[in-house]
N, C-alpha and C positions, 0 to 999 in steps of 0.2 A: 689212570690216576692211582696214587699209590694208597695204601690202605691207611687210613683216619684215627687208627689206634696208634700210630706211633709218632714219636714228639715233631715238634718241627724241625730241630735236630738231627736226629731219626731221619728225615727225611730229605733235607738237604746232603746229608752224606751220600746217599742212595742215589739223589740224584747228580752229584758229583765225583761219582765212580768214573773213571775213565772218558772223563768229559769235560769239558770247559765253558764253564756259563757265565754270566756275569749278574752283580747283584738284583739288576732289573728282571733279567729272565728267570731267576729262582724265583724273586716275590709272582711274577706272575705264574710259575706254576705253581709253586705253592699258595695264593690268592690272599698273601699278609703285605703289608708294605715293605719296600724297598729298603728303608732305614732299619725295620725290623731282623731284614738279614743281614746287614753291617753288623747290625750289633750281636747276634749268632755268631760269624765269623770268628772273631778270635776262640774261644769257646772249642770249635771244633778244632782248631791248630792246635790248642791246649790238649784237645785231646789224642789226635793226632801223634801228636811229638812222642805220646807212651809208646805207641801201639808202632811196630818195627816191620809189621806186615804191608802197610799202607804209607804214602805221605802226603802233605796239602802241596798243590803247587799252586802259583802265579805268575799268570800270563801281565807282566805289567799295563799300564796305560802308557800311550803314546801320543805325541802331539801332530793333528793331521795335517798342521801348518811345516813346520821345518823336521817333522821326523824324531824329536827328543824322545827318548824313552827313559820313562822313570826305573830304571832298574834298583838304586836304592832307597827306595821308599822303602818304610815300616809299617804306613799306616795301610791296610786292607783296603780303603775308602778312595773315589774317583777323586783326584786331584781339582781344583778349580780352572787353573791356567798356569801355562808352558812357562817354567822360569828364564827359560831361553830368549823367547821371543815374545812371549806374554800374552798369545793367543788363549784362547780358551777353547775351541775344539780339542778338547783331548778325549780319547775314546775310554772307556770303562773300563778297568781290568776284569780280567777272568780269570775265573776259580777252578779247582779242578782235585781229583784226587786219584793218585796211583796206584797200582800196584807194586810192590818191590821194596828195597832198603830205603831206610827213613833216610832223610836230608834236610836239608833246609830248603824253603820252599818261596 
């Protein structure tokens, strides 16, 4: 567990060094709610986008009916349903952050 003095911020960065979580698996290790880290999210791309050491990436959502994958979405947040097919199994995107030149992510 990561130490308790630093923000929740703080923390999800940490835990999105070099890894790819998705908003559900961050609320559960850090033990706040799921919408909680939606709303964190932008926040850390904000801060992000300064810092040329590190960048946010996104693993889009996908639709597990015909394969769509949201590549331009904007919003950080799990879609409803497939505008293709109009299923709703779409899986969760995941987060992550790198090492190297900044990009867009």
């Amino acid at each position: 567990m990561l130490p308790p003095e630093r923000t929740v911020r703080q923390r999800m960065i940490e835990l999105l060094a070099e890894t790819r979580l998705s908003a559900y698996q961050l609320a559960q290790l850090l033990g706040i709610p799921e919408r909680q880290v939606e709303d964190h999210l932008p926040h850390i791309v904000k801060s992000l986008v300064r810092d040329r050491s590190r960048r946010f990436v996104l693993d889009p959502s996908a639709c597990s009916e015909c394969g769509f994958v949201f590549r331009d979405r904007t919003k950080l947040t799990r879609p409803s349903r497939c505008p293709t097919c109009r299923s709703e199994a779409v899986s969760a995107p995941r987060y992550g952050i790198d090492s190297g030149k900044a990009g867009k992510g």
